[in-house]
C-alpha positions in Angstrom: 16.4 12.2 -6.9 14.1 10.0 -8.5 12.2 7.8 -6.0 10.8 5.0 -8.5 10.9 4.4 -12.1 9.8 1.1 -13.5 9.9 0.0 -17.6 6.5 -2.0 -18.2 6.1 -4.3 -21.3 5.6 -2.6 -24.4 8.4 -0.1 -23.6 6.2 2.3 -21.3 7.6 3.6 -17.9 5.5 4.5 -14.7 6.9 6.3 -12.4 5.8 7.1 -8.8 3.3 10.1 -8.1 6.5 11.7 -6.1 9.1 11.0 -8.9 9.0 14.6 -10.1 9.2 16.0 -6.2 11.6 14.0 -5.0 13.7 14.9 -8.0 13.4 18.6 -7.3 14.0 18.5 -3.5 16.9 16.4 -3.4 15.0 0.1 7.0 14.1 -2.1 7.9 14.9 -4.0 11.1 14.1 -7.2 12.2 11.9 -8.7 14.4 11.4 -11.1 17.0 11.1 -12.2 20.8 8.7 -14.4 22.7 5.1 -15.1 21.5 2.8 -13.0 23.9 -0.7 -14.8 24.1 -3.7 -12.8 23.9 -6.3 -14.0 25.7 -9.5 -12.7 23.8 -8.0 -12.9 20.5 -5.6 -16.1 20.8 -2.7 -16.4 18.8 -0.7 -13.3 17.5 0.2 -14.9 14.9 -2.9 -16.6 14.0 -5.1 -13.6 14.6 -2.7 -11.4 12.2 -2.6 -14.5 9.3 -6.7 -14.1 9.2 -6.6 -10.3 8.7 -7.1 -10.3 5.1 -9.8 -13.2 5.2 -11.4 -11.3 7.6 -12.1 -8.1 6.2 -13.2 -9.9 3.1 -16.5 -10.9 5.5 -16.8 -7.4 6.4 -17.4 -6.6 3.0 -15.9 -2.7 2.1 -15.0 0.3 4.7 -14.1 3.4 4.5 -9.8 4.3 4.3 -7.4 6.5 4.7 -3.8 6.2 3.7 -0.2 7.7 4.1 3.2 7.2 3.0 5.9 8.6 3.8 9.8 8.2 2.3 13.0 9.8 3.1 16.0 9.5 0.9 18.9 11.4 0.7 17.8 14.3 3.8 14.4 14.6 2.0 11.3 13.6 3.5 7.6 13.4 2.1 4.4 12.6 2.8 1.4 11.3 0.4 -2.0 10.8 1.8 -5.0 9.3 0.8 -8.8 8.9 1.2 -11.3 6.6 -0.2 -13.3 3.4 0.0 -12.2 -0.4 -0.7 -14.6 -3.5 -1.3 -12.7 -6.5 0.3 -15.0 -9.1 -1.6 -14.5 -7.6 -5.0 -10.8 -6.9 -4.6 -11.5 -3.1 -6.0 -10.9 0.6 -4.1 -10.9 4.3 -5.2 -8.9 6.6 -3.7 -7.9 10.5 -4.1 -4.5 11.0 -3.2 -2.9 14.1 -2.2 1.0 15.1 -3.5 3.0 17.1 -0.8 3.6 21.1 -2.1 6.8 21.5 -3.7 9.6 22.7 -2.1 8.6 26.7 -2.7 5.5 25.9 -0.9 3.1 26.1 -3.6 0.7 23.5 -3.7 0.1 23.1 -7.7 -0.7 19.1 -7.8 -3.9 18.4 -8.7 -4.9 15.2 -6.7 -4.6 12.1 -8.3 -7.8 9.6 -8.2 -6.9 5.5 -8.2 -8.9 2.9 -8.8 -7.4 -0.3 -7.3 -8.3 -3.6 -8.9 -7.0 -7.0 -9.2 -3.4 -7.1 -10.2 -4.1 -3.4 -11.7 -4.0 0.1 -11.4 -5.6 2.9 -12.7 -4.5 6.2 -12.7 -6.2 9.9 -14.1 -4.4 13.1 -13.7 -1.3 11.1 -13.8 0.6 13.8 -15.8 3.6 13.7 -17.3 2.0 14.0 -20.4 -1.3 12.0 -20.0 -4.1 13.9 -21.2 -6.5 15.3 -18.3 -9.5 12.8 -19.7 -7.8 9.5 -19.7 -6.7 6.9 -17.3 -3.3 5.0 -17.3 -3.2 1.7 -16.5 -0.2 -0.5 -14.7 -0.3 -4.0 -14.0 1.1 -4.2 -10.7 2.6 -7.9 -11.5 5.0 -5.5 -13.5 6.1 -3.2 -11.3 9.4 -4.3 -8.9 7.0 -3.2 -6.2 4.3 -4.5 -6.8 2.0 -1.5 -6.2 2.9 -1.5 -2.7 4.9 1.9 -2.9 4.1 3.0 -7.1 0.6 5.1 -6.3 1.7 6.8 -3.4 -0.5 4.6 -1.1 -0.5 0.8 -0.9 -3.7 -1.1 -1.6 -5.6 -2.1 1.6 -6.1 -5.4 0.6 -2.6 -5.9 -0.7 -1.6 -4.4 3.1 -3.9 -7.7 4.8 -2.2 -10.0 2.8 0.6 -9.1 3.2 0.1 -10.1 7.4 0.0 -13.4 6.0 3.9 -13.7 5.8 3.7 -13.3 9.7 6.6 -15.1 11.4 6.8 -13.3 14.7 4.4 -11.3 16.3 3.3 -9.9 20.0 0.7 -8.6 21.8 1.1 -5.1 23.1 -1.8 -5.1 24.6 -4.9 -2.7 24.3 -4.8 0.7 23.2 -7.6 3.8 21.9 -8.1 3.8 18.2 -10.6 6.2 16.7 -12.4 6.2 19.7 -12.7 2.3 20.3 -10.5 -0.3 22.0 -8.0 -2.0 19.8 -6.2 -4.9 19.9 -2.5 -4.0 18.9 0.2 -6.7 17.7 3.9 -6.0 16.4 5.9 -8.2 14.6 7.7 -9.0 10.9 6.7 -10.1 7.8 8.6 -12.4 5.3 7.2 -10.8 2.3 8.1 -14.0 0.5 6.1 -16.2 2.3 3.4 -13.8 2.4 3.4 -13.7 -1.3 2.7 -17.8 -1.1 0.2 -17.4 1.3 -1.9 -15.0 -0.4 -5.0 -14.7 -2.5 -4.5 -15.7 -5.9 -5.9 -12.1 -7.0 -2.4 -10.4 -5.4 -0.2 -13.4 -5.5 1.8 -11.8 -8.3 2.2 -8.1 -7.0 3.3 -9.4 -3.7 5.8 -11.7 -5.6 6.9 -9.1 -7.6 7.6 -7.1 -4.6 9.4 -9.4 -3.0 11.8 -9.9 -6.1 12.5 -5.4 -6.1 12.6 -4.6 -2.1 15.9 -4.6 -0.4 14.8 -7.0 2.6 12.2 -9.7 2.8 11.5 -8.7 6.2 9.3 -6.2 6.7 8.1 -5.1 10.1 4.5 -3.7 11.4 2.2 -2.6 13.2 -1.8 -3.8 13.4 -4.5 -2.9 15.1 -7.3 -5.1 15.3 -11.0 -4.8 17.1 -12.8 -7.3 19.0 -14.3 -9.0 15.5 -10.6 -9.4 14.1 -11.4 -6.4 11.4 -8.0 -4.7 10.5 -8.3 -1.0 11.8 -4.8 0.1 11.1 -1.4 -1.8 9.8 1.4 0.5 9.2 4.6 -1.2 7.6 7.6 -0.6 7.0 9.9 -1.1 3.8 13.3 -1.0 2.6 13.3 -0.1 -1.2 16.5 -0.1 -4.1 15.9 2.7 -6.3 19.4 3.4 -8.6 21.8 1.6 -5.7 20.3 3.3 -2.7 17.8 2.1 -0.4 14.9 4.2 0.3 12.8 4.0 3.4 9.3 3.8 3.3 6.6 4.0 5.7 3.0 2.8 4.6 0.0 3.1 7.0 -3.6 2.0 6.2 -6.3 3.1 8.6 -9.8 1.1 8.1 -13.2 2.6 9.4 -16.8 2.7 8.4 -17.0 -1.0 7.6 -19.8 -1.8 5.8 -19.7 1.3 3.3 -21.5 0.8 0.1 -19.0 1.4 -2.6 -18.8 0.8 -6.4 -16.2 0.8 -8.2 -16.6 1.4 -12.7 -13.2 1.0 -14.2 -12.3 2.8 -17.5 -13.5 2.1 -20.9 -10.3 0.8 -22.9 -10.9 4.1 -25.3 -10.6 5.7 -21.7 -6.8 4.5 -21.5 -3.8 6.2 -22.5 -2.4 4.2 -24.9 1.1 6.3 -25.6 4.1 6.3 -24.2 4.0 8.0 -20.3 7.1 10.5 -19.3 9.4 10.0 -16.9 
């Protein structure tokens, strides 16, 4: 089964990191109750609608990513690491492919650069040549980049807290190896795409237009300073008539991290057509 496959303008397709995989080996719920106060913090929903703003006055951390997907008794699990800088709206990330089924790992790790409205790509495959980049504009995509790359971008992941309509306080619990601040609730993604940035506006709108529910529950962690530590969310996704679950968690750490992000040259793009 093929997890994702997307037609972009010009006639290209992108495809998902786990297409192939998925292909060889083969919800959400709602919401809801009272509105727990938390007393340091204030607000649930408040504290979760200022996420995104702010880790933009943190600057850049370190990440680390994982998604996981079942569909049709198969289950796999793509994981990332990398850095994000909240104020330029740009990441890099190496992410890892699961082995294939006979247990041989022969994926080569696949390096993202995460920009406004774009994504870059190298090692992509399917035809790409090992020295250039592919790009995808994430407006294009009917996920909006939230499940295409195999990880979903961390800013992307704040804003999306911003479609927040219910949301309690669990209470306090040990996150790599400080207190966190932990809040559950569900997220219209609609209204989150309204609410955000105008730098993500159009990937968030574009997801809401391809997932199989607007609501899409979570988890965050939060410390003291309101700085997102983790969010892990949970999506419902059409691909060919059948909905495939996702699971996307971003862990934050290290904030502060000096990162810089080059993107490609435009000679450094693949300009052809990319297999499915």
């Amino acid at each position: 089964m093929v997890v994702q496959q997307h037609r972009l303008r010009g006639g290209a397709v992108a495809v998902t990191a786990v297409a192939g995989l998925m292909a060889s080996t083969a919800g959400c719920s709602g919401g809801g109750g009272a509105v727990a106060e938390d007393r340091q913090g204030g607000d649930p929903v408040g504290v979760v609608h200022r996420a995104a703003e702010v880790l933009a006055g943190a600057g850049s951390s370190r990440t680390r990513t994982s998604m996981e997907m079942a569909a049709g008794g198969t289950r796999v699990t793509i994981r990332g690491e990398g850095a994000y800088n909240f104020r330029k709206r740009m990441g890099q990330l190496k992410v890892l492919l699961p082995k294939d089924p006979a247990g041989v790992d022969e994926h080569r790790p696949i390096t993202e650069l995460l920009s406004p409205g774009a994504l870059y790509m190298k090692n992509r495959g399917a035809g790409v040549p090992v020295d250039k980049w592919v790009r995808i504009d994430a407006a294009a995509l009917d996920d909006g980049n939230l499940v295409t790359g195999g990880a979903t971008d961390p800013l992307v992941a704040a804003e999306l807290l911003r479609g927040a309509r219910t949301v309690t306080y669990e209470g306090r619990t040990g996150l790599n190896g400080e207190s966190a601040r932990h809040y559950r609730g569900v997220a219209d993604i609609g209204r989150a795409a309204r609410a955000a940035s105008p730098q993500v506006r159009g990937a968030l709108a574009a997801a809401a237009k391809g997932f199989a529910k607007d609501a899409i529950p979570f988890d965050a962690y939060l410390d003291d300073q309101g700085r997102l530590l983790k969010v892990r969310h949970r999506f419902s996704y059409v691909n060919s008539g059948r909905a495939v679950a996702v699971a996307s968690t971003t862990v934050l750490y290290a904030f502060g991290t000096p990162i810089q992000v080059r993107l490609p040259a435009e000679g450094d793009i693949f300009a052809g057509k990319i297999q499915s």
